[in-house]
N, C-alpha and C positions, 0 to 999 in steps of 0.2 A: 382492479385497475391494471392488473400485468400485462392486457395487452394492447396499454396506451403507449406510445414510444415516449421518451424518457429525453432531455438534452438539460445540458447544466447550464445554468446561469448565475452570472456574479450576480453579488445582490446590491451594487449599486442602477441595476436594471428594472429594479423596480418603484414603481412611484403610485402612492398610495393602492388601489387594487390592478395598475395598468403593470404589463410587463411590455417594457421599449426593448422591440429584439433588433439586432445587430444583423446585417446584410450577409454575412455571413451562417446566420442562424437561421435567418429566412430563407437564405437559397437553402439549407437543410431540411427544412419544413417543407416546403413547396417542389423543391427538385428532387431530393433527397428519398424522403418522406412519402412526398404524395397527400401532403395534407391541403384541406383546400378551406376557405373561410368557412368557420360555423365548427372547426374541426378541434374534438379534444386534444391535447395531450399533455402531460407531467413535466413540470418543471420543479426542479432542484438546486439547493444552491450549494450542494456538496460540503453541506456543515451540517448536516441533518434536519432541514427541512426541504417537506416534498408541495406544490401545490397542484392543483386538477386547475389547468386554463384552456382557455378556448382562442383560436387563431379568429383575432378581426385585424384583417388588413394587414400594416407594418406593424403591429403590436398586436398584444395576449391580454385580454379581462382573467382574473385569476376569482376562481368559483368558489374553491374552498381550500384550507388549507386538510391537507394528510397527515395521517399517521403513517410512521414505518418503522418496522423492529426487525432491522436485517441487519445490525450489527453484533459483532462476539461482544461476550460480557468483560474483557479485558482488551487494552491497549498492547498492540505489536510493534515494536518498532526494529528493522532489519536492516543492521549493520551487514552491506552484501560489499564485498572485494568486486570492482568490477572486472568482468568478464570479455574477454576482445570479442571482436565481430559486433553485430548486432542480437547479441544474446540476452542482453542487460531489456532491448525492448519486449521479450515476452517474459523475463521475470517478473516486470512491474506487471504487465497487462496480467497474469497468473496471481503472483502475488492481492492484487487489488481484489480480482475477483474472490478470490478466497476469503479476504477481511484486514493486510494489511493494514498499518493506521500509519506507519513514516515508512519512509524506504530512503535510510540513509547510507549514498554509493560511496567507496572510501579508495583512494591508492593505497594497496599493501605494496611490501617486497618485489611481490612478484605481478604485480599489475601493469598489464601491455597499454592500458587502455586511456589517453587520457581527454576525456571530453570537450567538446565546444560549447557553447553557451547554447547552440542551436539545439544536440542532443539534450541536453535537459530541457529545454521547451517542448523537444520532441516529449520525450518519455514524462512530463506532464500532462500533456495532450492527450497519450494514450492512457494514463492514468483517468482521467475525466471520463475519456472513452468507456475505458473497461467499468466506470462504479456506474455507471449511465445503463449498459448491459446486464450488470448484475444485480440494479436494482439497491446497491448499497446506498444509505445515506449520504456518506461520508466520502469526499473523495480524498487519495490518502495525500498526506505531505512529501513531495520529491525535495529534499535536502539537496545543495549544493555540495559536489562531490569535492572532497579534503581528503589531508594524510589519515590513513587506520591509526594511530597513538594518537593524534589531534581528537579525532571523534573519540576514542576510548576514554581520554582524559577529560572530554568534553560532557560525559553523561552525568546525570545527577546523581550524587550518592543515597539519596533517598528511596532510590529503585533497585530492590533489595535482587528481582529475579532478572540477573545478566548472567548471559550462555554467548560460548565461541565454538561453536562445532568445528571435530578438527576428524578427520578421517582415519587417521593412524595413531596410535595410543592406546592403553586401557582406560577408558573414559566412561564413566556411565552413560546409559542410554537418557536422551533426552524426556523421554515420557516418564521415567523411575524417574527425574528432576523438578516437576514441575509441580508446583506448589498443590499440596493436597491431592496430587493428581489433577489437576486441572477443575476441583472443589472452588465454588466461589470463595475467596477469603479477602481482608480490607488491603491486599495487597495484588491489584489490578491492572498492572503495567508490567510489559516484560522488554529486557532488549535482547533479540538474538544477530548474533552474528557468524556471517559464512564465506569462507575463503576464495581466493583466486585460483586459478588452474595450478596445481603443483600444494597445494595446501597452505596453510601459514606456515611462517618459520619461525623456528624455538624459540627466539626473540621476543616476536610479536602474540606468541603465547602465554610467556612468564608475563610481560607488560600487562598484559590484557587479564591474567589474573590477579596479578599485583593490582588491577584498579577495579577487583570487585567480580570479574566475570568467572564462572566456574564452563569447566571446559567438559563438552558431554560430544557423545558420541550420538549418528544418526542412524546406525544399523551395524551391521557385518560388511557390507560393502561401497568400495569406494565411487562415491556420485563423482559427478559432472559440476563445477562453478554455479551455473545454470540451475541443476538439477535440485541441488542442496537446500537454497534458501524456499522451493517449494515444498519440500520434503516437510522441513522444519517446522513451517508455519501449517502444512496440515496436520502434525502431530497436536501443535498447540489447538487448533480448531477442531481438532476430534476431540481432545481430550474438556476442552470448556462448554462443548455445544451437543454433548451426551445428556 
């Protein structure tokens, strides 16, 4: 099925085997696409189901439903400091395609950045996009962007493995941190977190350990805002999908 194109759909779009697509999704199909009646292709509702449907007309007959095993065997979720410019848009689209599961954006200290409501619709868009490309199940949750203590204070305490990558420090390396080495175990959920341009500050580190997060280092040298939460999240994804 890889080289059917892929487009998400809510699943109030479906009505017993028909898929009702959206003017939007048709001009994708047919302008986009190049798909023309009679024509396969996958539809997904970005919660982990995939179906194989065929284009009749304004709507899709859905054939059968799929199977897909392209998810990491643990939950990510990425406390990222947002980043000025538009840098934040290829972390999610990076992020996603790697296996993200949240991408939760926060104002630290030093965050220039403060969003529109538009940007986040943006960088869910592209989220959808990027799991649509990748072939993921899942497409990941974009969190409405808060204070870094708010979301710190905000996590469950039942989610034993929480990380605050900080660039400067003796900190252990992140992969020496990670449960069993990245060993399946009943503890399946991790939260990482990664700073703004300038790093966190001592503050927002004692906090963030005082509520549970241990602080690990990403290497010898110092990333980029940007750079960091993609770093992180492939160390997690080498380490679980060996």
């Amino acid at each position: 099925m890889a080289q059917l194109q892929r487009i998400a759909i809510a699943l109030s779009q479906f009505q017993q085997d028909q898929i009702l697509l959206t003017p939007q999704q048709l001009h994708y199909l047919g302008r986009v696409l190049r798909l023309r009646e009679g024509d396969r292709f996958i539809a997904m509702d970005g919660m982990g189901k995939w179906w194989l449907a065929q284009l009749t007309g304004e709507q899709a007959q859905v054939l059968e439903t799929l199977s897909v095993e392209t998810e990491l065997p643990v939950s990510i979720t990425l406390i990222i400091a947002l980043p000025k410019g538009n840098g934040f848009d290829e972390v999610v689209r990076i992020c996603t395609e790697i296996g993200v599961t949240c991408i939760a954006p926060v104002m630290s200290d030093r965050t220039l950045l403060h969003p529109s409501p538009q940007k986040i619709e943006r960088w869910r868009r592209i989220a959808a996009e990027a799991a649509e490309q990748s072939e993921r199940a899942f497409v990941p949750t974009i969190l409405e962007p808060v204070a870094f203590m708010s979301r710190v204070n905000s996590q469950e305490s039942i989610v034993k493995s929480k990380y605050i990558c900080e660039a400067r420090g003796n900190y252990p390396h992140l992969l020496n941190c990670l449960p069993k080495n990245g060993k399946r175990t009943n503890d399946q959920e991790l939260i990482i977190a990664t700073g703004p341009e300038g790093g966190w500050t001592e503050p927002e580190i004692e906090n963030a350990i005082a509520s549970g997060f241990q602080a690990v280092s990403l290497g010898r040298r110092v990333l980029r805002a940007v750079t960091a939460p993609i770093v992180a999240l492939s160390i997690v994804t080498a380490a679980y999908e060996v």
